[in-house]
N, C-alpha and C positions, 0 to 999 in steps of 0.2 A: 617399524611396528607402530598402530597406529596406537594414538592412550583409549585404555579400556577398550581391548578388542576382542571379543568371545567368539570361537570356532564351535557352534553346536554340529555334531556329527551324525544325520541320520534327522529325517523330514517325519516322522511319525508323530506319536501323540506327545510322548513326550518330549522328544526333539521339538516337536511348532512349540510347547508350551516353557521347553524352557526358554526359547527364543524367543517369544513375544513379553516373557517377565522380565528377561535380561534389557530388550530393547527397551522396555516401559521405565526401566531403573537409570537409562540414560548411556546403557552399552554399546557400541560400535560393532554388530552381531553381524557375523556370515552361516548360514546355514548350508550345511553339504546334504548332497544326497545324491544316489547313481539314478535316481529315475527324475524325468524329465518334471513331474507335476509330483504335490506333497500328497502325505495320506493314502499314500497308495494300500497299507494294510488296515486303515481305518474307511477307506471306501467299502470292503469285504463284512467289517463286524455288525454285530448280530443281523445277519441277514442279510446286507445291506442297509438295514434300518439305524446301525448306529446307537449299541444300548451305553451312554456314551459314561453312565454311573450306576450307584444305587441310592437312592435316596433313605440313607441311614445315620445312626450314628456313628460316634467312633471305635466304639465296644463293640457293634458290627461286623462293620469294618474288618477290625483286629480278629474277629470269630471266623468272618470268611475267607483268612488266608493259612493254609494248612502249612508253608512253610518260609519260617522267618518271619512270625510276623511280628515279634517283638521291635523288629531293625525300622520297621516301620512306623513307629509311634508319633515320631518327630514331623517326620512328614507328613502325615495325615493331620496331625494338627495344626500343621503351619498350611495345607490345601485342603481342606474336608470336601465331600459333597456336594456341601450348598454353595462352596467357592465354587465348584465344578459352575456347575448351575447356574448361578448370577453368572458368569466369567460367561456362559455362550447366550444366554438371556440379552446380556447386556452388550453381546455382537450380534445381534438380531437374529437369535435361532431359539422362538419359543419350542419350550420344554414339556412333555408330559408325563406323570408318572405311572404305569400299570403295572400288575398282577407280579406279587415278588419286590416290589419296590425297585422297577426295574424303571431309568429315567430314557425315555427318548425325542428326536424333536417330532415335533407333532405331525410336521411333512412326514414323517416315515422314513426319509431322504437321510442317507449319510452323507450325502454331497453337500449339503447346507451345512456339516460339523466342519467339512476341510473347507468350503468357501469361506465361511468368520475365521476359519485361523489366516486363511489367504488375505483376506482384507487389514486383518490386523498387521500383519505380519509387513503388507506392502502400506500402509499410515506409518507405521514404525521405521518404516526403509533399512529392514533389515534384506541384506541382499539374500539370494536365493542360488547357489551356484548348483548345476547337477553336472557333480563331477565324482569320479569314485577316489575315497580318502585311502591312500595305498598304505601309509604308516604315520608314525607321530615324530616328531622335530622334538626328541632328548637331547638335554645338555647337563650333566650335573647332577641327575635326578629331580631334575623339572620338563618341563610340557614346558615348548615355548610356541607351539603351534603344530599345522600337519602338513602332509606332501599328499600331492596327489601324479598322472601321469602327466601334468598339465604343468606343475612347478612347485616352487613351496609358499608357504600359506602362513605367516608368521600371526602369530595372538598371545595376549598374556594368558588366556583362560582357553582352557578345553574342555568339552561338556559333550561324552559319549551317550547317543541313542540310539543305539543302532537294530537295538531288539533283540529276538534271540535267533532261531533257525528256522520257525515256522513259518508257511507260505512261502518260502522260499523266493519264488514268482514277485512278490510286491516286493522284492529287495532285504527281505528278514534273512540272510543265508548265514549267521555266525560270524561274518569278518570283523565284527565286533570286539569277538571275543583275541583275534591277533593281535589287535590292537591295542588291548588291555593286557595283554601276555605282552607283548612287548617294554611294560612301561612298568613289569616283573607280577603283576597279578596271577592269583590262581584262577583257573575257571574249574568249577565245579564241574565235571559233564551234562550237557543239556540230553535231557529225555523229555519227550513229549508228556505235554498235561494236557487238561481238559481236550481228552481226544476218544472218538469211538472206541467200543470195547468189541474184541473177537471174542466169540464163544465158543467153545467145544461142541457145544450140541450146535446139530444140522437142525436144528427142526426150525430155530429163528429165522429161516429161511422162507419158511413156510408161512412165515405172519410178515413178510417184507412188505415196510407200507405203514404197517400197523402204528399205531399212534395212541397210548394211554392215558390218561389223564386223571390227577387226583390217585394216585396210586401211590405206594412207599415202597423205596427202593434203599436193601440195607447191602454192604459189604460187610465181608467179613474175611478175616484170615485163616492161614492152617488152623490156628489155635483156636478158633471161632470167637478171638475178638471180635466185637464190631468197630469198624474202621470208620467209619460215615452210615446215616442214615435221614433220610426225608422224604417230605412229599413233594411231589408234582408230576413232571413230565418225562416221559422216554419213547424210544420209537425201533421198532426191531426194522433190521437190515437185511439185504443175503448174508453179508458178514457173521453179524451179530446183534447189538444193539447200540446205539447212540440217545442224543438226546440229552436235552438239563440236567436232567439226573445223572446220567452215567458219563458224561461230560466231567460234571462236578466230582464223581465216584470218583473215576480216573488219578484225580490230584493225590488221591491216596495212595494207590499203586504205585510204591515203589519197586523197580525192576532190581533198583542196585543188590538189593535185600535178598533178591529170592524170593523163596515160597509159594505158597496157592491161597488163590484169595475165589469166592461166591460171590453171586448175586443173587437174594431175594428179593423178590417181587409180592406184596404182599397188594395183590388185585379188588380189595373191600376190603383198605384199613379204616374205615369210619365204623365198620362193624367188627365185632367181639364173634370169635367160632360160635359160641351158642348160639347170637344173632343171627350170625351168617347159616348157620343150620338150619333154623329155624326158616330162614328165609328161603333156603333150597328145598325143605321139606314142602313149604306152602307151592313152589311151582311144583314138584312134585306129583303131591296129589289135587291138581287141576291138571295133571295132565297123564292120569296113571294108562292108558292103552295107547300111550305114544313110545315111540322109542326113546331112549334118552335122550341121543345127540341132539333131538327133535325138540328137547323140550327145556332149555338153556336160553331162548333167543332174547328172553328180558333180561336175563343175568348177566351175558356177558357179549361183547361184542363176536357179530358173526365169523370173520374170522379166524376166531381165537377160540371159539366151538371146540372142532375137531383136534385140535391140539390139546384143550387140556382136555379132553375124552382121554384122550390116547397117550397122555400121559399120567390119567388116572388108573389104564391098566382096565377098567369097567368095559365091554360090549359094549359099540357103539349104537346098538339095535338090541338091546334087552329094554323089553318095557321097563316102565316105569315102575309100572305094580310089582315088576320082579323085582325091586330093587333093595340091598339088602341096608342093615341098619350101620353096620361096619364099610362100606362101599361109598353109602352117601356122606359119612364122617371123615372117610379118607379124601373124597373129591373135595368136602370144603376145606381140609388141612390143605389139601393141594392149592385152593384158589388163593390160601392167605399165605402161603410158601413156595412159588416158583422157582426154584430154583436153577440157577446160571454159571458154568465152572468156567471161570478166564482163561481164557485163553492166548491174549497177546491183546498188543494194539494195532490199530492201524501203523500207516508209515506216519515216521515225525512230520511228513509235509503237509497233512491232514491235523496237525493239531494246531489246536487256538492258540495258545503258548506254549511254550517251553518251561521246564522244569530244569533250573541247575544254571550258568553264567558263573558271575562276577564271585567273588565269593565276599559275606558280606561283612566277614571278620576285615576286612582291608577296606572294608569304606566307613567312614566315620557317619552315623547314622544321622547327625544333627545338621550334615551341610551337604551328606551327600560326595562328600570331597573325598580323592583317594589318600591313604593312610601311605603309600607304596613313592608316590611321583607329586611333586607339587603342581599347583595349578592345574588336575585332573580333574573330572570329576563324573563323574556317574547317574542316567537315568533313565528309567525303563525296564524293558524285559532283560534288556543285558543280565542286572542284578540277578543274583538267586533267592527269589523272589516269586510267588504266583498265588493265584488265590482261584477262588471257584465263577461259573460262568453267573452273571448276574449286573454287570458293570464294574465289578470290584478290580479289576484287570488295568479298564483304561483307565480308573480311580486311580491305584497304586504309578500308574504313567505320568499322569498330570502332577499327583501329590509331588513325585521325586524329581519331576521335571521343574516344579515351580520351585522346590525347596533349593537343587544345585543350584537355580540361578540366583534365587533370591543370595545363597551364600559367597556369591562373588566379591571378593574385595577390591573395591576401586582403588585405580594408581592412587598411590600416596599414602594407602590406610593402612 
């Protein structure tokens, strides 16, 4: 075994990152991964464009992870944002921040996030081996390395990244989690987060395409808690709908739970019902010898017309002039309350992450290190751990990937 030899497991975000902090620290690093090039699920995020943070605080931060996010205190402290930031700034990947304080490189290009890690990674000569890791080399209740079908692979440190289950395809399939079960951890069950939402009603069908913006989109449960609520963006599907919003929704829906959870859409939240009254009255009467449907096309987009007609229950061919005073108060309660009964999600291979892994009572939050196996250690989506669509994802990747490495003790200490 060589001195100071770190086995990182899994080429992704936070895999390159703890490996380029461990090599920076003077580690003797080998990185595994079954696919042939790194980053293969950081080539796919947001877009392709790679939303690689969020340019916030740490209070943020902590706000936009709905589960566990206390575990993550440490680590976000010891990597914040602006470490994000400076760290690919200063590999040659200028930064921009837009709409949501969402940070991306200015290329657009997520290929310039996985080239600086590639270049870093090959100045550091940390090897790159793509081989798949079959299990881990216990002796005693220590990690003294892994095996793969190629041979065994001796190290003092282990540092799993393997992700969780989602995308399957870029190498995220859960074998992560054997591995971590081996070495006696629990895994929480991984269900899909930030993933398209199914609806019950057909009619989403009808607005496939559709694209809102500036809209507020609340959940809620049987009980009509509200579960989550914000502005911005969503997008109806044949499905149902998707989108930042409902993306972000998602991370609330718990399955394990049960229950029925809604969606409102509330289509003019910058306006107040009276406002919004008042302002359907005024198209109204400019347009009293038209039919109704006919007389919406400033208020709301065209395709979205004949849906809320027809879920206002109103004629879609009753003049205007016939319109009663109780009708046009029900149509604006309808524009500020669309309401959406859940219906399921997509499949988990359609989600952005995972919801559930490592569990995080077994990992000790300030190194990262497992509680269960020595010389373990944990980072990524493995953990049970996830947060909402905005950068906070590859955030919490980076933070826990830089934090396991930085906690490596070198021979002798």
């Amino acid at each position: 075994m060589r001195n100071n030899s770190v086995i990182v497991v899994g080429a992704g975000a936070a895999g390159c990152m703890a490996a380029v902090t461990a090599a920076q620290r003077g580690f003797d690093v080998t990185l595994f991964d079954k696919n042939e090039k790194i980053g293969r699920k950081l080539l796919i995020t947001g877009k392709g464009r790679c939303n690689v943070t969020n340019n916030c605080d740490r209070d943020t931060l902590i706000r936009s992870v709905p589960v566990n996010a206390r575990f993550l205190y440490s680590a976000f402290s010891a990597f914040s944002p602006q470490d994000t930031m400076d760290f690919f700034e200063r590999a040659g990947v200028p930064l921009k921040t837009e709409r949501g304080r969402r940070v991306f490189p200015q290329s657009d290009r997520s290929t310039d996030i996985i080239d600086a890690f590639f270049r870093r990674l090959r100045e550091l000569h940390v090897r790159i081996v793509s081989e798949s890791v079959t299990e881990l080399i216990l002796e005693d209740g220590s990690v003294k390395g892994v095996k793969t079908q190629r041979g065994e692979y001796p190290a003092q440190s282990v540092i799993i990244a393997t992700g969780g289950c989602s995308y399957p395809q870029t190498g995220s399939d859960g074998f992560g989690y054997k591995l971590a079960q081996s070495a006696g951890h629990t895994i929480v069950p991984p269900l899909p987060s930030l993933i398209p939402i199914v609806t019950k009603e057909t009619w989403c069908a009808e607005l496939q395409g559709l694209s809102l913006r500036n809209v507020t989109l609340t959940l809620k449960n049987e009980k009509n808690k509200t579960l989550y609520s914000e502005l911005g963006e969503m997008l109806f599907t044949h499905y149902g709908v998707t989108g930042p919003l409902v993306l972000s929704a998602s991370a609330h829906i718990d399955l394990r739970r049960g229950g029925e959870y809604s969606l409102t859409i509330d289509l003019k939240p910058a306006l107040t019902e009276e406002q919004l009254d008042a302002r359907v009255l005024r198209d109204i009467e400019e347009n009293l010898n038209k039919d109704f449907v006919n007389s919406l096309d400033a208020l709301l987009p065209k395709k979205l017309i004949p849906v809320a007609v027809s879920l206002s229950g109103i004629d879609p061919h009753k003049k205007c002039n016939e319109l009663t005073k109780q009708e046009r108060r029900a149509f604006v309660s309808l524009l500020k309350h669309i309401t959406l009964t859940f219906g399921g999600f997509r499949p988990i291979e359609e989600a952005i992450v995972t919801c559930g892994g490592v569990k995080v009572k077994e990992i000790d939050p300030k190194t990262m290190q497992s509680k269960l196996a020595a010389n373990l250690y944990f980072a990524g989506e493995i953990i049970d751990v996830n947060a909402y669509t905005g950068g906070f994802n590859l955030q919490i990747a980076f933070s826990t990937g830089y934090l396991a490495a930085s906690s490596l003790p070198k021979c002798g200490e």
